[in-house]
N, C-alpha and C positions, 0 to 999 in steps of 0.2 A: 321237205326241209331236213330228213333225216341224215345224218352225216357219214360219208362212205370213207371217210378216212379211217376208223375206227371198227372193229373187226364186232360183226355181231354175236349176241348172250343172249341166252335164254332164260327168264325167272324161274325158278319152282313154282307151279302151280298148286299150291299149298290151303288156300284159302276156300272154305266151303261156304254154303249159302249164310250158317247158322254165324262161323266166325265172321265175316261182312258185317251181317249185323249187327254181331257183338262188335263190331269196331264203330260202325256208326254212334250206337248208342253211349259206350264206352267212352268215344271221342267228344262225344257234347255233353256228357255230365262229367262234370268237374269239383269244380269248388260256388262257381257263381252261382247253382240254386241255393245255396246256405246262407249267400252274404246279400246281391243286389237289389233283392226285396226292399233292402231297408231306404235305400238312393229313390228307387221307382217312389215309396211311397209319400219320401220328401216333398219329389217334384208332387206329384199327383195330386195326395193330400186326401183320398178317400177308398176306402178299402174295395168299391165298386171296379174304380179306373186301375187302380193294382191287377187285378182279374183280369180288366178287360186288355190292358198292356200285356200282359203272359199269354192273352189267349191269343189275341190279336199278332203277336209275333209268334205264335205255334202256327197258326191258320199262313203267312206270310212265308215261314221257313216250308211250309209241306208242299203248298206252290210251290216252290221254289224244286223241290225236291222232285215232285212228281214232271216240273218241267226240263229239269237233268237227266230223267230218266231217259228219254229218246238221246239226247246228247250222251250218255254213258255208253248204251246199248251199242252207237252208233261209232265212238270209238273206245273200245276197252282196252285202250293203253295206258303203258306207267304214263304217270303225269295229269294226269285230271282234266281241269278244269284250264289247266295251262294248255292241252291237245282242243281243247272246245273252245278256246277261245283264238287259237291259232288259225284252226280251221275254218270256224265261224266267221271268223272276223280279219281279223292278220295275225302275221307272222309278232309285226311290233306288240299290237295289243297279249299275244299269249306270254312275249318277252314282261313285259310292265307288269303282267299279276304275278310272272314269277320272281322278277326284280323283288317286288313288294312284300312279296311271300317269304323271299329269305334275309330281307333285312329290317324283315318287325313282324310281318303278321304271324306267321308259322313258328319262329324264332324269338319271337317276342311271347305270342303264347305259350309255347313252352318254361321260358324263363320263370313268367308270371306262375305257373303253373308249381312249377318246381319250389319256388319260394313260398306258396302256400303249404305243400307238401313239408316245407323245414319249419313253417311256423307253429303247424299245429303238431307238429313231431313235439317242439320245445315244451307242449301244453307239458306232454310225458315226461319230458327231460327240460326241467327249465335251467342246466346250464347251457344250450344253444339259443342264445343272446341274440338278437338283430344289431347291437350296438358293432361299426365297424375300430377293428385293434389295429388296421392298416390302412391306410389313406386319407380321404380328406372331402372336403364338400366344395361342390365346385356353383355359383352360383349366376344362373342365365338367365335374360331378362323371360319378365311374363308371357305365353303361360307356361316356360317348361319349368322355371325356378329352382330352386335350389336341388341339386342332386348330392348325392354322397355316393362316392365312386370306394370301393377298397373291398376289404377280407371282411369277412364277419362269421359267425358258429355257425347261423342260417343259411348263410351265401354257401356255404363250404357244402352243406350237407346239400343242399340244392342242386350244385356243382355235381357232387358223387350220386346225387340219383338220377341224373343226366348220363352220366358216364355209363352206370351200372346199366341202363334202361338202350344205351347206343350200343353195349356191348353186347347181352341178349338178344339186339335186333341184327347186326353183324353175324352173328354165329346161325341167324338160317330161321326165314319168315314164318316155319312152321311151327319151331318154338316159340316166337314173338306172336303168334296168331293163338295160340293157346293159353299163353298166360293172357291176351288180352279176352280171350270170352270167359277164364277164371273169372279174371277180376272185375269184370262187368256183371258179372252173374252177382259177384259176393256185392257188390254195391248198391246194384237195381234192389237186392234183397232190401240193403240197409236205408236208401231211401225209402221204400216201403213201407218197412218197419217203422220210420217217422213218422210217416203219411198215418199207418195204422192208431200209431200211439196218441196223433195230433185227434184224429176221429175220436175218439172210444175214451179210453182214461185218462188221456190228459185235455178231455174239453170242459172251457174254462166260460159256463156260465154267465159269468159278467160281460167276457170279454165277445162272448157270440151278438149278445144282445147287446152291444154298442157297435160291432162292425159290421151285422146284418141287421139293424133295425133301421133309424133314422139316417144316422150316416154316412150310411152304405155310398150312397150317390151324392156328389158336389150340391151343395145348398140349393144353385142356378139350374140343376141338369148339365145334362151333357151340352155346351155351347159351342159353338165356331171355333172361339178365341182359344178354346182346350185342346184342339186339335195337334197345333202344332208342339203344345207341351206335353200332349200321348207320344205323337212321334219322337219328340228328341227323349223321352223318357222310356221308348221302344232300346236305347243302345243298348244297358245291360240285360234288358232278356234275350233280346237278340244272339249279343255274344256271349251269354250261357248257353243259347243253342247252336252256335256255332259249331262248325268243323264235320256238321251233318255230309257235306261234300270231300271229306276226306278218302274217303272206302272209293272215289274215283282214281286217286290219286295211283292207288296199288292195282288198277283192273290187270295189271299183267299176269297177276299172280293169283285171280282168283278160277274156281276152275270151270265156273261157268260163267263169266262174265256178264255176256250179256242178256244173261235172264237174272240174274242174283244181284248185279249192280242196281238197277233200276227196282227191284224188291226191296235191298237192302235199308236205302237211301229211303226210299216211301217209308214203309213199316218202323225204321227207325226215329225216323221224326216223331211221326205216329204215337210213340210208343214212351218219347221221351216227351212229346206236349203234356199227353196225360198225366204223365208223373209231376212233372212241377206245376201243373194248373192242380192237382189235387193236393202238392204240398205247400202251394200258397192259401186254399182251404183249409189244411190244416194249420199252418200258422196262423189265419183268423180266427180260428177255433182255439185258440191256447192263450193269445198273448193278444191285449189292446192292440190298436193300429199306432198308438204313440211308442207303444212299448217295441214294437215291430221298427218304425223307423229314427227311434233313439239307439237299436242294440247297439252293444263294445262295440266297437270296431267294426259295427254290421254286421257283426255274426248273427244274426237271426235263427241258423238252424240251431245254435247250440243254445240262446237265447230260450227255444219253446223246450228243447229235449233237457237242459235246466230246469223248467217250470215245472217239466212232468215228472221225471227223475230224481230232481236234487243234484247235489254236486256231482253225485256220479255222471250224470249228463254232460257234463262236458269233459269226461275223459271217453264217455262211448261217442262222442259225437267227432272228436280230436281223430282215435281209431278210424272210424267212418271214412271221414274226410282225409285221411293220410291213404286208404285206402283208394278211395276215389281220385287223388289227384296225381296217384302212382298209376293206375290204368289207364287216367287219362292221357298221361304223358308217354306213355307207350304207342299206345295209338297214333299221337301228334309225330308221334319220333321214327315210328313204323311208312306213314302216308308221307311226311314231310319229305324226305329223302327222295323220292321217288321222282318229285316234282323235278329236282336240281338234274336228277340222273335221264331227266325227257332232255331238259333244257342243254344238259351238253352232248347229247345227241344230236342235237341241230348243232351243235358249235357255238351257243350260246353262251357255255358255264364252262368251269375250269373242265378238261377233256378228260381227266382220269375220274370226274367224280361219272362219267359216261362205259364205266366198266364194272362188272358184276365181279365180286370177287371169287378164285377160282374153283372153292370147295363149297362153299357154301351158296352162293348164286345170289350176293344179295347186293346192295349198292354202296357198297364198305369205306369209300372216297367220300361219296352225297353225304353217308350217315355222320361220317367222323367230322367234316367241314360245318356239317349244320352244328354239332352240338359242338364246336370250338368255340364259331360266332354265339350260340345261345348261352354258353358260359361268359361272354365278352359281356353278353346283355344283366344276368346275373350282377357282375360283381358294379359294374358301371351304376345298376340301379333307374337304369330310364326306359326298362320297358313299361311300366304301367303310363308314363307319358307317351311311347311312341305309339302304344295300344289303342290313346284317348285321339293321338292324332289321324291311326290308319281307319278307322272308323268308317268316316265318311268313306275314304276311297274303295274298304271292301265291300258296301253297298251297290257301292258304282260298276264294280266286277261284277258282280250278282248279276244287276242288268244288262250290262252290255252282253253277257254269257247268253242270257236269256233273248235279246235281241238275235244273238248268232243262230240261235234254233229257227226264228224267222228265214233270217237271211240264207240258211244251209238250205231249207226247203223252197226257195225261190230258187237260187244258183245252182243246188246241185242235187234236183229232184230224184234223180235216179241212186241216190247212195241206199245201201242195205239198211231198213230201218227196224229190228227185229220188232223192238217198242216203241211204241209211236205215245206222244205224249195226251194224256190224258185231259178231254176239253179242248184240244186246238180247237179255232185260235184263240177261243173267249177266254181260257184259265192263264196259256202261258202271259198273254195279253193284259189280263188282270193281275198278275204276278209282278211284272214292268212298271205298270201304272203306281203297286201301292209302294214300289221299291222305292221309284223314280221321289214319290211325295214322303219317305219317310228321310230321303236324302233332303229335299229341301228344305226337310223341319231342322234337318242335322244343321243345314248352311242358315237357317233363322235362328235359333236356339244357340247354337254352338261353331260361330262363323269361323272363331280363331282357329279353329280345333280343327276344322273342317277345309278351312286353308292349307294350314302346314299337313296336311292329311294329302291333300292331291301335289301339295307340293314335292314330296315325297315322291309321290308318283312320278311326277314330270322330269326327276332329274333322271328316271330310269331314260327316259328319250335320248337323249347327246351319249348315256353309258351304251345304249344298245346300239348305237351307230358307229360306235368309237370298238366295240367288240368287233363285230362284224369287219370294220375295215382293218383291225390288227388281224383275225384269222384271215383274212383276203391275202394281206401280206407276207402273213408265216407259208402259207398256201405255196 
């Protein structure tokens, strides 16, 4: 599929074992272990099923990860998950998850992202307002409703750490890989330091012996009829741990790919389950389970680092989290790119974002188109709706990706497999399985959502036919 019109580049291989996994880690701690606690516990309703949802999607993401690893090793090219499912599966399917990738999931998370990033900046500076001074509200029948499209202090500063964050990644992955295991180091610390504070001196007596005493577990136990509300209550730990498969996306550039992909991607999940299943302990330890799914605005982290601290807590927790959502978004904006720059290699994507730029070696087209549309998403205001809608279908990627590792070692036994997946075929096998039923809890639970979610997907079909027969043409 690789396109011979186009004159070939070579990445900087820049990236060592240790920065990979500071990109995994880096890329799935964000802002959601601080906030979605407080949604899980709504649905759920007991501090037991909270635990078990966190752990239950750590134990799901590490499958998942340990069964990528044969698929990374196998191919360490730019583009990820988009080269494994190409290869796996077809040419259409690696089109559809990059389709999808850059007009919500990738681009959408970053927006989401960035905007957290502005909101807990304004904690520091509260003249950056979310109120919009330009535009207007535009209003769509249920569920996307009312959006507010325009300018706002937040949107602005969202905006410019977009910009700031595309521009360091343009000028050369070696500095973009350094500041991303800084500030994964500085965050892992300050999650930590939560966790710590949540254990030790800010546990709160009362609130132990009401979430680990009686309570802990649903009046009934664990029943049938709960299942399907674990699973639809799995999306936000889920996509806190999301973006685990990002560090695929750059294998071009790292310098041993296919030993450190397949490392990375394990040990990072790894390493990120532990922390937020110990920082949901910790918040049981601080704060009632009411109090936990009542916080502001669902801010939970700042919620317990309040209880323990006092008001200062929510200026160190603000710091933190501005912290964490700038590394994160480095990372998203480092992998994301890379995907666009496979995709117009095949002739897929516009053809210039298919060229490295000439000093720096980096994907200078990919980077600057992603973070135009992610500003589009910004000021528009509908990525946390397209987010609730791509759900389901990034579930359904997971699997299929995961079915391609079947399918590759049926079809095309003889390929170089340095790492071979861990359990074949009973783990990747069980990985599919719980995927396949957290999707169906998505289509019980959350049908609308989960509609316009593959809908999304499906209009990539007619766009990927209608490329392909324009480059035929231009041809």
């Amino acid at each position: 599929m690789a396109t011979t019109q186009q004159p070939q580049a070579e990445f900087v291989k820049a990236i060592s074992r240790l920065d990979a996994t500071a990109l995994v880690v880096g890329s799935m701690i964000g802002s959601g272990i601080f906030i979605v606690s407080a949604q899980i516990l709504r649905d759920v309703h007991a501090p037991g099923l909270l635990l078990l949802v966190w752990g239950l999607s750590g134990l799901v993401t590490l499958m998942g990860a340990l069964a990528y690893g044969e698929l990374a090793a196998m191919f360490p090219n730019a583009g990820g998950q988009y080269v494994y499912l190409r290869e796996g599966i077809s040419p259409l399917f690696g089109y559809l998850y990059g389709w999808t990738l850059f007009v919500v999931i990738q681009t959408g998370t970053i927006a989401a992202v960035a905007v957290a990033f502005a909101r807990f900046t304004a904690v520091l500076f509260p003249a950056l307002s979310p109120d919009v001074f330009l535009g207007g509200t535009i209003v769509f029948p249920q569920p996307i409703g009312a959006i507010t499209v325009g300018l706002s202090p937040q949107r602005i500063l969202a905006i410019a750490s977009i910009a700031v964050l595309t521009w360091i990644n343009v000028r050369g992955v070696k500095t973009a890989a350094f500041i991303q295991t800084s500030l994964t180091a500085i965050k892992t610390a300050a999650l930590a330091g939560l966790i710590l504070l949540g254990l030790t001196v800010g546990r709160n007596a009362a609130a132990v012996a009401a979430n680990f005493g009686g309570r802990f577990w649903p009046a009934g136990g664990i029943t049938a009829a709960l299942w399907p509300v674990i699973g639809a209550a799995m999306v936000g730990s889920l996509f806190a741990m999301d973006a685990w498969n990002n560090v695929g996306f750059a294998g071009s550039e790292l310098k041993d790919a296919k030993r450190d992909l397949p490392f990375a991607m394990a040990v990072g999940v790894l390493t990120v389950t532990a922390l937020y299943l110990l920082a949901n302990v910790a918040y049981l330890n601080v704060l009632p389970a009411g109090a936990i799914a009542t916080a502001p605005q669902d801010r939970v982290g700042t919620a317990a680092l309040e209880a323990i601290l006092g008001n200062a807590g929510l200026y160190v927790m603000a710091v933190a989290i501005m912290i964490s959502t700038f590394g994160c978004n480095n990372g998203l904006i480092l992998s994301g790119a890379r995907v666009y720059y496979a995709m117009a290699r095949d002739d897929l994507f516009f053809r210039s974002a298919g060229l490295l730029h000439p000093s720096y070696k980096t994907p200078a087209v990919a980077l600057i188109v992603q973070a135009v549309w992610t500003s589009v998403l910004c000021l528009s205001g509908t990525y946390s709706q397209l987010l609730e809608f791509v759900i389901f279908a990034a579930l359904v990627f997971y699997l299929i990706t995961a079915v391609g590792l079947f399918a590759l070692r049926v079809r095309r036994p003889d390929l170089p497999r340095p790492v071979r997946a861990i359990g074949y075929p009973w783990l990747p096998a069980l990985y599919v399985a719980a995927t396949g039923l957290i999707a169906l809890a998505l289509l019980v639970e959350k049908t609308t959502y989960s509609g316009l979610g593959l809908l999304c997907v499906l209009i990539g079909v007619p766009v990927y036919f209608g490329w392909r027969a324009m480059v035929r043409r231009a041809a």
